[in-house]
DOMIKOL-268412 format. One record per residue (C-alpha): x, y, z; residue in three letters. Coordinates in pm, whole numbers. Layout:
! residues N
xx->X	yy->Y	zz->Z	aa->ALA
...
This chain:
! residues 66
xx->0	yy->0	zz->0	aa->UNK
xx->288	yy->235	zz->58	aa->UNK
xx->426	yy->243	zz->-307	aa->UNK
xx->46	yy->281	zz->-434	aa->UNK
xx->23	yy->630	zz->-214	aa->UNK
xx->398	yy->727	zz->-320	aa->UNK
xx->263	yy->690	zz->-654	aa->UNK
xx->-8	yy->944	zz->-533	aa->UNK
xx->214	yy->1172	zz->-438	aa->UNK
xx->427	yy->1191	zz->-726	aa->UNK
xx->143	yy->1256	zz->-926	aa->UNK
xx->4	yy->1527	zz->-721	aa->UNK
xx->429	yy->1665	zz->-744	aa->UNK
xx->387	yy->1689	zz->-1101	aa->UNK
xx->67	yy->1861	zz->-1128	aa->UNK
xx->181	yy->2082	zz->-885	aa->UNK
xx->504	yy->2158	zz->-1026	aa->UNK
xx->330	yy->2223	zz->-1387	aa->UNK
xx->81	yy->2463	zz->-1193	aa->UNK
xx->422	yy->2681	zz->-1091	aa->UNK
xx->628	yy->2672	zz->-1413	aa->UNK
xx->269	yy->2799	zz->-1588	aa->UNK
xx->268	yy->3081	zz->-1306	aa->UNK
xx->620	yy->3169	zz->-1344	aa->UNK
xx->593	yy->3204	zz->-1749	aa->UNK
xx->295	yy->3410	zz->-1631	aa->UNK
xx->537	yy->3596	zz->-1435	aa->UNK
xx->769	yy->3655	zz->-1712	aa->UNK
xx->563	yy->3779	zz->-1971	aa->UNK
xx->385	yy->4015	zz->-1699	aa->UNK
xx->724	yy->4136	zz->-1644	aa->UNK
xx->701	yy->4316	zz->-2019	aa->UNK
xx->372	yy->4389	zz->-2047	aa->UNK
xx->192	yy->4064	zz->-2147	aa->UNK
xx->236	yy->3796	zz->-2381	aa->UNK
xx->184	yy->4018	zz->-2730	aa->UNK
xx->417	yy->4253	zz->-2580	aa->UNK
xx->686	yy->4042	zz->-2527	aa->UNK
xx->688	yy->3828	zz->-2858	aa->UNK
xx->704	yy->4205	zz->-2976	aa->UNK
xx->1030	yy->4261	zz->-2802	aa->UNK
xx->1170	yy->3878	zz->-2926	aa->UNK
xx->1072	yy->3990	zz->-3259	aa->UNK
xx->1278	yy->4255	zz->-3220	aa->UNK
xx->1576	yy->4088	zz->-3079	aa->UNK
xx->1559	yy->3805	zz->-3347	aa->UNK
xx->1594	yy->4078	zz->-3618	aa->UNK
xx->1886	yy->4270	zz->-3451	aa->UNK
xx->2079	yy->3917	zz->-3465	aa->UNK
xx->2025	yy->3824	zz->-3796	aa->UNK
xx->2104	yy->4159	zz->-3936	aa->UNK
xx->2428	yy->4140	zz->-3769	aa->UNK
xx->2499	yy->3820	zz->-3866	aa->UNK
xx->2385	yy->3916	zz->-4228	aa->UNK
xx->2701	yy->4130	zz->-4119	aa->UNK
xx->2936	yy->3890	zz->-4053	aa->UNK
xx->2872	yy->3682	zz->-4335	aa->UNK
xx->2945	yy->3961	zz->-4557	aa->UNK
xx->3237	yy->4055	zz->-4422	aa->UNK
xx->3370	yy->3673	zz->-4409	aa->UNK
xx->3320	yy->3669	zz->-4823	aa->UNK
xx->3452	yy->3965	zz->-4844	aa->UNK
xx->3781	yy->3866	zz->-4710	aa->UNK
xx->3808	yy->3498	zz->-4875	aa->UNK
xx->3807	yy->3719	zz->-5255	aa->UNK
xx->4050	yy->3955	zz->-5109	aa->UNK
């Protein structure tokens, strides 16, 4: 009977633990603004990087011809 309430437990763990990582990514996006907000700002961020990398590459070529 013991391993058939451990098994309880672990259950009730996992649900539990799912609850908090949902209320900390809750958290997070509250942090800038909201959800629509913040895929905003990644959208953002995404475009920075590959503009810089667009960059890099550029530069690379440039000095394999040279």
């Amino acid at each position: 009977m013991a391993s058939v309430h451990s098994i309880g437990t672990d259950e009730e763990k996992s649900h539990k633990l799912k609850h908090k990582s949902k209320a900390l990514d809750e958290d997070r996006d509250a942090q800038f603004g909201g959800t629509e907000a913040r895929k905003a700002l990644e959208k953002k961020l995404l475009l920075k990087v590959d503009l810089r990398m667009c960059i890099l590459i550029v530069i690379y070529i440039l000095n394999y011809v040279s």
